[in-house]
C-alpha positions as CSV (number, residue, x, y, z in Angstrom):
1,X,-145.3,44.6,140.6
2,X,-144.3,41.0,141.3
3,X,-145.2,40.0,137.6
4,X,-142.8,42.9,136.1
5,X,-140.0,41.9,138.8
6,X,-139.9,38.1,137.9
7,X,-139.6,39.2,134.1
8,X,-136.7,41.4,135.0
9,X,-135.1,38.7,136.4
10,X,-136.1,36.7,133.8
11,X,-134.2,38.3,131.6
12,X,-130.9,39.2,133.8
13,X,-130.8,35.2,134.0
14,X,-131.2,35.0,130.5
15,X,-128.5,37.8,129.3
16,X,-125.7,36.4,131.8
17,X,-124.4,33.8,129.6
18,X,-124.2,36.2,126.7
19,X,-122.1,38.6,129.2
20,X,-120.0,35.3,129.7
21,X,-119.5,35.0,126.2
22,X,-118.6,38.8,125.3
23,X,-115.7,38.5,128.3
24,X,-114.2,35.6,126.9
25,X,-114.3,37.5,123.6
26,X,-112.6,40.8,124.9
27,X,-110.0,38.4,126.3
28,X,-106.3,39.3,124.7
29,X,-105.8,37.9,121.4
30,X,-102.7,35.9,120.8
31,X,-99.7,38.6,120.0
32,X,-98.7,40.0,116.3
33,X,-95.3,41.6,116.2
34,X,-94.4,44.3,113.6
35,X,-91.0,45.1,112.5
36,X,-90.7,47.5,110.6
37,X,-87.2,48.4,108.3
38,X,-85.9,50.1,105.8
39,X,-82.7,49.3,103.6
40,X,-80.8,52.5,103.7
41,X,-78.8,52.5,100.9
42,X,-78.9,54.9,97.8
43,X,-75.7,57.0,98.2
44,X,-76.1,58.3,94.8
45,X,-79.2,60.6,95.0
46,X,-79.2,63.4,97.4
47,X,-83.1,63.3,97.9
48,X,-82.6,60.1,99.3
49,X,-81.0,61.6,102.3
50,X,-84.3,63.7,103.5
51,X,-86.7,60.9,102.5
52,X,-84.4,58.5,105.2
53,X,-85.0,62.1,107.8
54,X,-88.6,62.7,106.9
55,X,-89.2,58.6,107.5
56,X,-87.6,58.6,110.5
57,X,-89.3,61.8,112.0
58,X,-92.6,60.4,110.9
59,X,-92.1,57.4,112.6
60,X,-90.8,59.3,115.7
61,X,-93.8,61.1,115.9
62,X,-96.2,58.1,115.6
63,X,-94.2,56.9,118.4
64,X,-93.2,53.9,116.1
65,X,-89.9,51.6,116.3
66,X,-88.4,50.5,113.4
67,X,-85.4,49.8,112.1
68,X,-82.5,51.8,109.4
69,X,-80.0,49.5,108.1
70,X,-77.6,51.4,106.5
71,X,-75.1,50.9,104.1
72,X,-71.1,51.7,105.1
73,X,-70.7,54.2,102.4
74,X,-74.5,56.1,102.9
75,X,-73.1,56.6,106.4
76,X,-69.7,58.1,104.8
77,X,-71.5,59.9,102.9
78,X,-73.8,61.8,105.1
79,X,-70.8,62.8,106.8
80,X,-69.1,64.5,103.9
81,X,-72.5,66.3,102.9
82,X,-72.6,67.7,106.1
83,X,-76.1,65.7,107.0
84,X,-76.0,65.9,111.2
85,X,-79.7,66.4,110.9
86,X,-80.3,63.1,108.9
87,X,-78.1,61.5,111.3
88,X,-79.8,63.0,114.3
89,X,-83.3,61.8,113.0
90,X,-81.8,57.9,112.2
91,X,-80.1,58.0,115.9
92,X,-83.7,57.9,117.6
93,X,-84.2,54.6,115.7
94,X,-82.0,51.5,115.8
95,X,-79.4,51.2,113.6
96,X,-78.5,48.3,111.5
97,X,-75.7,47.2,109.0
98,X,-76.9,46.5,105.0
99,X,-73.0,46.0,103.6
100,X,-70.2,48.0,103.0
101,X,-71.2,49.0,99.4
102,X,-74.3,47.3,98.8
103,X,-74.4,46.9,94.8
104,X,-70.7,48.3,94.2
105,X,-68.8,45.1,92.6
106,X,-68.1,42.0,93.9
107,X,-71.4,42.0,96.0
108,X,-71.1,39.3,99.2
109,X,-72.4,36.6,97.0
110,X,-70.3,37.1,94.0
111,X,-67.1,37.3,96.2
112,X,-67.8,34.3,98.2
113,X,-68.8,32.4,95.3
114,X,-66.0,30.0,95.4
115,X,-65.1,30.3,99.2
116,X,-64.8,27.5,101.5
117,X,-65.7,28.1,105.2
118,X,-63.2,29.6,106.9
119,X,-61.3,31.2,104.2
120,X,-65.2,32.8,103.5
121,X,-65.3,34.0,106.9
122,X,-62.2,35.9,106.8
123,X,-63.4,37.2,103.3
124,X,-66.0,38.4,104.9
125,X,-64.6,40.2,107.4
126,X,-61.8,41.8,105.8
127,X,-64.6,43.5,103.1
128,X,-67.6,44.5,105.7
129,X,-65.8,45.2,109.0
130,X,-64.9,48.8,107.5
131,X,-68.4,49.4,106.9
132,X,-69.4,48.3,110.5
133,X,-66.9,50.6,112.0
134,X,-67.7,53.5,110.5
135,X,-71.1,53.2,111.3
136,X,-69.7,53.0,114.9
137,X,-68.0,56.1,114.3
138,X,-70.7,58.3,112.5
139,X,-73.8,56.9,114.1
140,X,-72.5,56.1,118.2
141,X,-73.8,52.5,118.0
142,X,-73.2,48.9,117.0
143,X,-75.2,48.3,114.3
144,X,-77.6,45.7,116.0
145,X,-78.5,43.8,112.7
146,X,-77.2,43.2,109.3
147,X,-79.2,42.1,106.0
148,X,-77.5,41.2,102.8
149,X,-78.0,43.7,99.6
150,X,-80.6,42.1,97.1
151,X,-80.6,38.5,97.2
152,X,-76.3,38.8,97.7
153,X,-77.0,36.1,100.9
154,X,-74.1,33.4,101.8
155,X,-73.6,31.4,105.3
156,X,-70.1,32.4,105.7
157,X,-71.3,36.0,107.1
158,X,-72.9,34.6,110.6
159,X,-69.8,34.1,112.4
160,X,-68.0,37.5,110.6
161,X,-70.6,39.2,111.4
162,X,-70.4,37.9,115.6
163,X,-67.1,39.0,115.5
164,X,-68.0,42.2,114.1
165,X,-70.2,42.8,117.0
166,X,-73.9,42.2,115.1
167,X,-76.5,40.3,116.9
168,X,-79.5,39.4,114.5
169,X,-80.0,38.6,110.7
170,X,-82.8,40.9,109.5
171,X,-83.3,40.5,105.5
172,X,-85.7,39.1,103.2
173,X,-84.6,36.1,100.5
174,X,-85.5,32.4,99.7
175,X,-81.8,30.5,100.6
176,X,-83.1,29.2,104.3
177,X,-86.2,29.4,106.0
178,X,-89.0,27.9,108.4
179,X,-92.7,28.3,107.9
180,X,-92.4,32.2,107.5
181,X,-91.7,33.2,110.7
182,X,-88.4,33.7,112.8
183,X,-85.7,31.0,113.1
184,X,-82.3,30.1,114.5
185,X,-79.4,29.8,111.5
186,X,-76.1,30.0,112.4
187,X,-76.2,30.9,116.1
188,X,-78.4,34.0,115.3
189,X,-81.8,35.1,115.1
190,X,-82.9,35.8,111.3
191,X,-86.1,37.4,110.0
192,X,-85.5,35.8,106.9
193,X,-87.8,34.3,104.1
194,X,-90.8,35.3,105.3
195,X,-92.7,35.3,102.5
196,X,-96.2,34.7,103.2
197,X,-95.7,37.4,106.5
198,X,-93.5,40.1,104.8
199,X,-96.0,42.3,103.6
200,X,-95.9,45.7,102.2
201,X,-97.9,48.3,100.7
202,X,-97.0,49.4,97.3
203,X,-96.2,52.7,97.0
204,X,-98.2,55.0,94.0
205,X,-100.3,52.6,92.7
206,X,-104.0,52.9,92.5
207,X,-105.8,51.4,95.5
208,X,-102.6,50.3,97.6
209,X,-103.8,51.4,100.6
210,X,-107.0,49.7,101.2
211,X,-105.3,46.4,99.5
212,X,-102.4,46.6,101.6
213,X,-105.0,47.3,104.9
214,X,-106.8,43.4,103.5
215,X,-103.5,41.8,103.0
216,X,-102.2,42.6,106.7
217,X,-105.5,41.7,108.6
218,X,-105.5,38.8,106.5
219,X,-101.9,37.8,107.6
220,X,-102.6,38.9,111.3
221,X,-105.5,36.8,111.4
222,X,-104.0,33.7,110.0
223,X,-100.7,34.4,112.8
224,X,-103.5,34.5,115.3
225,X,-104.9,31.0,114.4
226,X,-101.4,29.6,115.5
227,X,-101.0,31.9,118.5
228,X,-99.1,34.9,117.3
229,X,-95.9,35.7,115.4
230,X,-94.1,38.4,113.6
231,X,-94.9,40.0,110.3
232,X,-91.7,41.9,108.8
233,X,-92.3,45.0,106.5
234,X,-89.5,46.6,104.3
235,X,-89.0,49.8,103.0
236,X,-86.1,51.9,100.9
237,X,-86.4,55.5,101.9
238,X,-85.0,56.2,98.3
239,X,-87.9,54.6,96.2
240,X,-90.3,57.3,97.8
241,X,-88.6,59.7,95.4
242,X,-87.4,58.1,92.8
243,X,-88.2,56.3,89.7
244,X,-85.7,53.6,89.9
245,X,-83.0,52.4,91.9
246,X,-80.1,54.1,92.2
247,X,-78.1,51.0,91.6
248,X,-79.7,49.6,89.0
249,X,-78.8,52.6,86.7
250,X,-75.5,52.1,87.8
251,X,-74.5,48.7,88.3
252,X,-76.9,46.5,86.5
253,X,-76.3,42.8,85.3
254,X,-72.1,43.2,87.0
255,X,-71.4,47.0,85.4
256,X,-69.3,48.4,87.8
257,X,-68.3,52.3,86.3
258,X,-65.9,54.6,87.8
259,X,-67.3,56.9,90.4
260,X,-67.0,60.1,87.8
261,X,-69.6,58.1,85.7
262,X,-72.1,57.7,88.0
263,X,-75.5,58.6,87.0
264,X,-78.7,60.3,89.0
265,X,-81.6,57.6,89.1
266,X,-84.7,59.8,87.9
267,X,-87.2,61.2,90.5
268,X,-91.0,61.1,91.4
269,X,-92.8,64.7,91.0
270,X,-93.4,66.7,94.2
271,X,-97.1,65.1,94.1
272,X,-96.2,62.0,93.7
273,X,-93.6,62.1,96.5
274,X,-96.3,63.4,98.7
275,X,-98.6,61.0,98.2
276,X,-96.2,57.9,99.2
277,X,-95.6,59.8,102.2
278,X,-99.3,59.9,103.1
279,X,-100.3,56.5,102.1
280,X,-97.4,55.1,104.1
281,X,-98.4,57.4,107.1
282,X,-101.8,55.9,106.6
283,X,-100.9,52.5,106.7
284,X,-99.1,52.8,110.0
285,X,-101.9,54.2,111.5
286,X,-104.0,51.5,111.1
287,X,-101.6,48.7,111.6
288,X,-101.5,50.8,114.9
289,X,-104.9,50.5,115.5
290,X,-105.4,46.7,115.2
291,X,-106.0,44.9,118.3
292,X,-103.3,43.0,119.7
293,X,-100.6,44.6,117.1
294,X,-97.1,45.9,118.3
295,X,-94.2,47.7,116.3
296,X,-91.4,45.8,117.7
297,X,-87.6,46.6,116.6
298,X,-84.4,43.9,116.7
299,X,-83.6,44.6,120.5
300,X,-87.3,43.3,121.0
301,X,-87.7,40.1,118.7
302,X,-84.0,38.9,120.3
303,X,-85.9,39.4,123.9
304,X,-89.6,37.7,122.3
305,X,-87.2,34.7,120.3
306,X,-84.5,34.3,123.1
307,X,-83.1,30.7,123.0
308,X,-84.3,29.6,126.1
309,X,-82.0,26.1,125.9
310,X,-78.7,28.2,126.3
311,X,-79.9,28.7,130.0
312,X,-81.3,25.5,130.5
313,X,-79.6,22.7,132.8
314,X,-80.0,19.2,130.6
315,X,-79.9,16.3,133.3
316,X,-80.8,12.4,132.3
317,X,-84.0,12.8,131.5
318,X,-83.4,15.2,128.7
319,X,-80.5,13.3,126.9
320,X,-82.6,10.3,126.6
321,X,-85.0,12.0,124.6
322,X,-82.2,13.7,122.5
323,X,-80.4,10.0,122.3
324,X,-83.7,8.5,121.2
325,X,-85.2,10.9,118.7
326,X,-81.5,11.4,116.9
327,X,-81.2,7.8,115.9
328,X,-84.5,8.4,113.8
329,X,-83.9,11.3,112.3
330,X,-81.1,14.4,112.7
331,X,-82.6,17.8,112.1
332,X,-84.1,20.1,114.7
333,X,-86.4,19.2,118.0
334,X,-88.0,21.2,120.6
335,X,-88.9,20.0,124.2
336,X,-89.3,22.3,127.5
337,X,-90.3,25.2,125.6
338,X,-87.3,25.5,123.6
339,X,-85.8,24.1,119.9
340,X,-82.3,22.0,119.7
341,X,-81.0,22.2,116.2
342,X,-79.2,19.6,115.1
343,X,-75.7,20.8,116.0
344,X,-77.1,21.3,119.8
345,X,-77.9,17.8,119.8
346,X,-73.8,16.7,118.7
347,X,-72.5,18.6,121.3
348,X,-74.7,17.9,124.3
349,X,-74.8,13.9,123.5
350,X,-71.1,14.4,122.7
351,X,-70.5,15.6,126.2
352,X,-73.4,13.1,127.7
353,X,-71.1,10.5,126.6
354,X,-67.9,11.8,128.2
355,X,-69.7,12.0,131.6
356,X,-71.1,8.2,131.1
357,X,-67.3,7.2,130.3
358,X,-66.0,9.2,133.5
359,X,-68.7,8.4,135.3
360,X,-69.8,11.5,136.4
361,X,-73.3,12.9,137.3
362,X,-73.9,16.0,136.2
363,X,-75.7,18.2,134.5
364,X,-75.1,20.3,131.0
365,X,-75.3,23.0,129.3
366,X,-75.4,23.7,125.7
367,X,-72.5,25.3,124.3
368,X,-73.3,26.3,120.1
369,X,-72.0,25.0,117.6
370,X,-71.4,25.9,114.2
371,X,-72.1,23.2,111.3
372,X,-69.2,20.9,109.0
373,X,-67.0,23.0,106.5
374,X,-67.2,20.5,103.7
375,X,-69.4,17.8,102.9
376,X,-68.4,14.1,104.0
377,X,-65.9,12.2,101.9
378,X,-65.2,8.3,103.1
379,X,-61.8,7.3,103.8
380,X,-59.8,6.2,101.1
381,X,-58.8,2.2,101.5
382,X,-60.2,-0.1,103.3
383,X,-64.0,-0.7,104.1
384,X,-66.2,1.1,107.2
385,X,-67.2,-1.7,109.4
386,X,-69.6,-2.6,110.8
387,X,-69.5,-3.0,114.4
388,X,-66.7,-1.6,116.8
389,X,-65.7,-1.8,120.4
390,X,-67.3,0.0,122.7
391,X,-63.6,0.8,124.0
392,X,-62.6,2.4,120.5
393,X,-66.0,4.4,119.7
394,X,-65.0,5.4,123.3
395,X,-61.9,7.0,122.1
396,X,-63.4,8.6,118.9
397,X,-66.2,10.3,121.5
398,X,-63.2,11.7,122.6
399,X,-61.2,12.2,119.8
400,X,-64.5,14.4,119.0
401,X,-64.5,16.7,121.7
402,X,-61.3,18.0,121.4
403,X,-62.6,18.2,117.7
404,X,-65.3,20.7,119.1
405,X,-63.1,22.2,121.7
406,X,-60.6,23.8,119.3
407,X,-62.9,24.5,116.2
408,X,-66.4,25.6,117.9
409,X,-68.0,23.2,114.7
410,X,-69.5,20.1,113.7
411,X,-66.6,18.2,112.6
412,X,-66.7,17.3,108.9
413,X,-65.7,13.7,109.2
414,X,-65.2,11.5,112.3
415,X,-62.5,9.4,113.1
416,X,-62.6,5.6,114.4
417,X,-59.0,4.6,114.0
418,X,-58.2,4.7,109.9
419,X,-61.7,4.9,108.6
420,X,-64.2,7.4,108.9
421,X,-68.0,8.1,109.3
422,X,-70.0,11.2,108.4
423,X,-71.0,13.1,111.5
424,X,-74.8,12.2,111.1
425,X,-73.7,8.1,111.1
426,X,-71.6,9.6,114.5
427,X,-74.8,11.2,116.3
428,X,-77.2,8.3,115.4
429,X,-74.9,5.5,116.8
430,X,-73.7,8.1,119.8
431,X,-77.9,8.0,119.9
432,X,-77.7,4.2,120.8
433,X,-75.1,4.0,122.8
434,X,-76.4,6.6,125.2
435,X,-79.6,4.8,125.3
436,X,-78.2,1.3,125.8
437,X,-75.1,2.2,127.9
438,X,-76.3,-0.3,131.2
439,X,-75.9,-3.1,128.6
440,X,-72.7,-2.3,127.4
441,X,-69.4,-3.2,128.3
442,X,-65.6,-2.3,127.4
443,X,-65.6,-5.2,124.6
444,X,-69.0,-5.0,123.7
445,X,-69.7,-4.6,120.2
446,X,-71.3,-1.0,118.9
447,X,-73.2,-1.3,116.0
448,X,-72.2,2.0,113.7
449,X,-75.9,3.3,112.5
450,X,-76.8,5.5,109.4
451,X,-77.8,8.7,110.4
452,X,-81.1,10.3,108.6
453,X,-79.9,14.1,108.6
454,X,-83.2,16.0,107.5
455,X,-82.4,19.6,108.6
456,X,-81.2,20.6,104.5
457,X,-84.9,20.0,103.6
458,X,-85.3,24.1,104.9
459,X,-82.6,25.0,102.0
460,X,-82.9,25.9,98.6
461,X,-81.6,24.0,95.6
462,X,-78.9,26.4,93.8
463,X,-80.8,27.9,90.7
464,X,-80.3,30.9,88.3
465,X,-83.7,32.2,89.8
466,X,-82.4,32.0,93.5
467,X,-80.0,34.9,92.5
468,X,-82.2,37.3,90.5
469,X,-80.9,40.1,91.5
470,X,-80.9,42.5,88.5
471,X,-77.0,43.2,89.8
472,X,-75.6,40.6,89.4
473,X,-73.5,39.1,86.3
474,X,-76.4,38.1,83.8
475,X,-76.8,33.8,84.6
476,X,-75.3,34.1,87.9
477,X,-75.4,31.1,90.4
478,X,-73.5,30.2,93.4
479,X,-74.2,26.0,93.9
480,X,-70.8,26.0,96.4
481,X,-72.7,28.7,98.2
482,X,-75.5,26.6,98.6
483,X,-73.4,23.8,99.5
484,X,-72.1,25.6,102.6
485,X,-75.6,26.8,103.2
486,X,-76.6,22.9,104.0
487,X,-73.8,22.1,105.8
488,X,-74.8,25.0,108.0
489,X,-78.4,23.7,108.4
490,X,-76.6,21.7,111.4
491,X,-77.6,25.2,113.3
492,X,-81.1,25.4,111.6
493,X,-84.2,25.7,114.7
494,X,-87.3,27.2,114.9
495,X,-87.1,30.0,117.2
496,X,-90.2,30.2,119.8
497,X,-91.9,32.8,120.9
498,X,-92.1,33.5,124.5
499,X,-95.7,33.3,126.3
């Protein structure tokens, strides 16, 4: 008796580390967020309008959230056809904005082409506003989101689209981008060249399912290994009934025919149609099922991403860092659980600077900024020296503030009496003088430093292949486009997930 109760003992002592191990294993596994979308855009082909209602009611059903950003004129025309119960099914999702027209000519990028900053902003805004309000008006909401048609992406939308009332950038293209997952651009959260983590499961092709089930636990598992993230999937309700776009029969390589020549885009057969419904069904199911997977929607990822520096307090300690790490190189940083870009870091040293000069203690807070409208062009006459007084950098610190106090921007050139600096040389030697203000004095010399602005690495070079859209003009390429895009990389930061 004694004999059989030492062996049971034996081995309980024996299987407790192996319980140990199992509970470490059950412990949560690091997060993977799903959104799911769908560009909602074909208002050519009726079908188009149930497969958006039967997507939606699916989804509904699977208790899913996702996403429908729809184009100005499919909202317009639901209304005319009468479609309350395609509306009705969209409402229970959220709602985003995918252009005014979509492929109907000049696309975003193809109107912008030439624009400057501002004047691109208004341009903007006087083509997609109609869109956005109409949606308003058919659908109840603010669209929450917007996403360029195609690859029809330019910088000048962010602030048009603030104004318009959007809060996120939800898309997929190749014009700006960090490591795959979510990022800050332009004061607003973008889902936006994800690559490696957009992933989607082709629809009628032999196989898709199962290679589509290997690709996402492949791309889960890999998001795990750096302790979560988001994976974005993207749909078009239309191309699970039809053979071919809607637009590319119509408006292919800059054709843009009268609405009376419009032509049907050819359909799937009822089986085919059937089976895209059931594979996709399918494949939400078992992104469902995988352990430590959520559907997430806009609303969430703004909540998951929130720029935690906007609330944060910056005292000494802080601006020292900022001071010391922009004199080496200008881009984006993170500290206290939270990214600066490089814009953040102008204003915030901008304004550390006034309160050394007033001597005042206090505390900041960030205020965004956007990035320079043109690229840096020295002064004409004269030569940029190469030390200055502390007294007159003093006046160009303040020179800049009013700068940023009536524009809300990085300024494109700064000012120190007749000659001028780029605003990276500006933050680097605003950098040092922060750092060694105890040693200076009125008369003191400031040496002006070369700033090492680093945050453009994250955007494309222009290219014919960047804009491979099959609508626009055949050789299309926008390189001013691209130009505005890297002056906006002033705003470019990571955007961290909270824990």
């Amino acid at each position: 008796m004694r004999k059989a109760f030492r062996l049971f003992l034996l081995a309980f002592l024996l299987a407790v580390p192996l319980l140990s191990l199992e509970s470490v294993n059950s412990q949560p596994t690091a997060p993977i967020y799903v959104t799911l979308w769908f560009d909602t855009e074909d208002y050519v082909l009726p079908q188009s309008d149930d497969a958006a209602k039967r997507l939606a009611e699916m989804l509904t059903r699977l208790g899913v959230k996702s996403t429908f950003k729809i184009v100005g004129e499919k909202a317009r025309v639901l209304e005319q056809r009468g479609r309350k119960d395609v509306i009705a099914a969209l409402k229970k999702h959220e709602i985003g904005y995918h252009s005014n027209l979509h492929s109907g000519q000049p696309t975003p990028a193809v109107y912008l082409q030439h624009a400057g900053w501002e004047d691109g902003v208004a341009e903007f805004y006087r083509r997609e506003a109609k869109g956005v309000r109409d949606i308003e008006r058919i659908f109840g909401v603010t669209p929450i989101c917007y996403g360029q048609p195609g690859s029809s992406w330019a910088p000048q939308t962010y602030p048009a689209l603030k104004r318009m009332g959007v809060s996120m950038y939800l898309d997929e293209s190749n014009q700006v981008g960090i490591n795959d997952q979510p990022f800050y651009y332009g004061g607003m959260l973008n889902v936006f060249k994800m690559r490696s983590t957009a992933v989607r499961m082709d629809l009628g092709k032999a196989d898709n399912l199962a290679e589509a089930q290997k690709e996402f636990q492949q791309v889960a598992e890999k998001l795990r290994q750096q302790g979560g993230g988001t994976i974005s999937i993207y749909y078009h309700p239309c191309e699970f009934v039809h053979r071919e776009f809607w637009d590319g029969v119509n408006f292919r390589r800059g054709a843009n025919p009268p609405r009376s020549e419009w032509k049907l885009p050819p359909v799937q057969t009822a089986e085919e149609i059937e089976r895209n419904y059931r594979d996709f069904e399918q494949y939400v199911q078992f992104i469902q099922k995988q352990a430590g997977v959520q559907f997430v929607h806009c609303a969430d990822l703004m909540k998951l991403y929130e720029d935690r520096a906007l609330n944060f307090k910056f005292t000494q300690k802080e601006i020292s860092a900022i001071a010391q790490t922009v004199q080496k190189e200008i881009g984006f940083q993170q500290m206290n659980g939270f990214a600066l870009s490089a814009a953040d870091s102008f204003g915030l040293l901008t304004e550390a600077c006034l309160s050394l000069l007033d001597n005042k203690k206090q505390s900041l807070k960030l205020k965004p900024l956007h990035g320079p409208a043109r690229t840096f062009s020295p002064s004409v006459g004269g030569s940029k020296p190469a030390t200055v007084r502390l007294v007159e950098f003093s006046e160009t610190v303040r020179d800049v503030a009013r700068f940023i106090q009536t524009h809300g921007r990085v300024p494109d050139e700064v000012w120190i009496g007749a000659q001028s600096i780029s605003p990276q040389d500006y933050l680097a030697t605003l950098g040092a003088v922060i750092e060694n203000w105890k040693g200076y004095d009125g008369n003191q010399p400031v040496t002006l430093r070369t700033g090492n602005f680093m945050a453009d690495r994250y955007v494309a070079e222009d290219s014919t292949r960047l804009w491979g859209w099959v609508i626009f003009p055949e050789g299309f390429h926008a390189p001013k486009i691209m130009e505005m895009a890297r002056l906006q990389a002033w705003t470019l930061k990571p955007a961290l997930l909270s824990r």
